[in-house]
N, C-alpha and C positions, 0 to 999 in steps of 0.2 A: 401088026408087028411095029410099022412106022409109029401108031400113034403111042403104043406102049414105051419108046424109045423116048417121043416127044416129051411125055408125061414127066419121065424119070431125069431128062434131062432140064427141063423145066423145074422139077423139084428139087435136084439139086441146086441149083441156080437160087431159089429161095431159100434154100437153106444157108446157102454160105452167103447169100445178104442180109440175113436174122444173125450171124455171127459177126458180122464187120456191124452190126449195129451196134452189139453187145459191147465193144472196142470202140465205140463215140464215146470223147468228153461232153462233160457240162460246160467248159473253163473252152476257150479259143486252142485251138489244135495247132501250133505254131512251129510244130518238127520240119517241116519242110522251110522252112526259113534258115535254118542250118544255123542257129547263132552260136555265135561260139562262149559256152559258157567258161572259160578256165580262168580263174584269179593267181593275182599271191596279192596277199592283205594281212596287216596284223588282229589278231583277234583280242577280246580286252582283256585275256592273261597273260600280252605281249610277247605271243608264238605269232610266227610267219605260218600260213595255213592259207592251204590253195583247195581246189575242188578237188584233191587226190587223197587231201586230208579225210573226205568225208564218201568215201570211197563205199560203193554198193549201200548205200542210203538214197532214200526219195528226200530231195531238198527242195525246200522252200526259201528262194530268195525275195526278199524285201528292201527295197532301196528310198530312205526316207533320213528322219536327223532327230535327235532327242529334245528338239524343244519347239518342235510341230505340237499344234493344237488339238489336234480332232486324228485324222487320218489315220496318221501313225499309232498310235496306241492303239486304238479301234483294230486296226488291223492287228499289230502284234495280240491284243487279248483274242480276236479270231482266231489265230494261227495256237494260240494255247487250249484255247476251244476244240479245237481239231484234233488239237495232238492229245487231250486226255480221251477224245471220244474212238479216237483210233485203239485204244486199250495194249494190250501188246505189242500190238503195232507200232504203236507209237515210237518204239524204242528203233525202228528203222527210218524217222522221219526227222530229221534235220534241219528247222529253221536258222539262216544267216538273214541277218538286219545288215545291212553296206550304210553306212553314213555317204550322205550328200554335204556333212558338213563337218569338212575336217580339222577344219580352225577352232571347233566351238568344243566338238566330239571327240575329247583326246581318251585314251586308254582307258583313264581313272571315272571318266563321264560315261562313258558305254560299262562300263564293271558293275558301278552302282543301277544301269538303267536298264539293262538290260535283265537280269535274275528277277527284277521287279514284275515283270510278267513267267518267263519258267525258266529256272537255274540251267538247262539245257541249252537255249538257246546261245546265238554266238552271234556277239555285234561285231562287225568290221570295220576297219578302218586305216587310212593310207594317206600318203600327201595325192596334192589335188590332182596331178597327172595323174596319178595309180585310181583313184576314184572313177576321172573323167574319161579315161580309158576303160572300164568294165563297163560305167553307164553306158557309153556309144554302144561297146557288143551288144548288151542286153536292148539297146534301142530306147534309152530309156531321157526321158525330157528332162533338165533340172537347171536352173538359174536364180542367184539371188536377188534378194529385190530388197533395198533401202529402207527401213522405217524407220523415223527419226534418226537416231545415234545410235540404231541396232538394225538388224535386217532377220531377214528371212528367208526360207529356199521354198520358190515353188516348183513344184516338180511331179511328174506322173506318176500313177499310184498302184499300179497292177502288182500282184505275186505271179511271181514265176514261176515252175515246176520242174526240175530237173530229174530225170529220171535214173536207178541205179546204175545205167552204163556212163553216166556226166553228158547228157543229152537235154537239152532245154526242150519241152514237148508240151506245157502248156502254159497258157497266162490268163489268168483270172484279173477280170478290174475289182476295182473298188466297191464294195457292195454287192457283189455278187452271192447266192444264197451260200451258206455255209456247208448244207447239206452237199449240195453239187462238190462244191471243192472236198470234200471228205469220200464223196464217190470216186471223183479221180487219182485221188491219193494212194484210196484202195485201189483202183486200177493198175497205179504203177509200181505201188508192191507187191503185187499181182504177177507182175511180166519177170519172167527168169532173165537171171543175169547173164 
């Protein structure tokens, strides 16, 4: 009788650890960091729009500037990658670009630069307080840096992952495979509201 108990208890035991595996990302699990994802930012058809705007969607934040070399685009044509491979889905998935450069990236510069990769997408942008204030939540590194009579922003390159309750739940670096982020994506429109 004890070992029949043993067995069945054991085997639940692996069962419900085959199930919390199922629930692993590919991308850094970063829920328990508690960051606080909420903005208000202008978006480039000069609406005020916070994370309540974009309410029971899986969002994808990107914080970067439109005249970055490599990185930046790279990533946003990912992020357009993703969102046609999600298919229907897609239509719950919300890409925000945040400019790190707000002096350069006015309304009219994110309009034209942003639909350039998917008319969906939504660049934001704010003076340098409202910026430097979401970077800090999101934990995010960025500094200009001088070259010749023009500069530059360096700055850290992860996507974030916010999930439909406005909960930041994962962060993917730079380079990271695409398939993986498209697995997690589907995971968190996946998870009921």
């Amino acid at each position: 009788m004890f070992k029949k108990f043993l067995i069945l208890v054991l085997s639940s035991l692996l069962i419900s650890c085959g199930d919390d595996v199922s629930n692993e990302f590919t991308g850094s699990d970063i829920s328990a960091a508690n960051l606080d994802a909420s903005f208000s930012l202008m978006n480039q058809f000069g609406e005020r729009v916070s994370l309540d705007t974009y309410k029971n969607k899986v969002i994808a934040v990107f914080f970067g500037f439109t005249n970055c070399p490599d990185i930046c685009p790279t990533s946003l044509q990912e992020l357009k990658f993703i969102k046609q491979k999600l298919g229907d889905l897609g239509e719950s998935f919300q890409v925000l670009f945040v400019t790190l450069d707000p002096e350069r990236d006015t309304q009219e510069k994110l309009k034209l630069f942003i639909p350039s990769f998917d008319p969906t997408f939504i660049g934001l942008y704010g003076t340098n307080k409202e910026i430097n204030k979401i970077a800090s939540q999101y934990k995010v590194f960025h500094q200009k840096v001088e070259q010749g009579d023009s500069y530059t922003i360096d700055h850290s390159s992860g996507i974030y992952f916010i999930d439909r309750q406005g909960k930041i739940r994962i962060r993917h670096p730079y380079g990271s495979p695409v398939e993986g982020i498209i697995s997690d994506v589907r995971k968190l429109l996946s998870e009921s509201i």
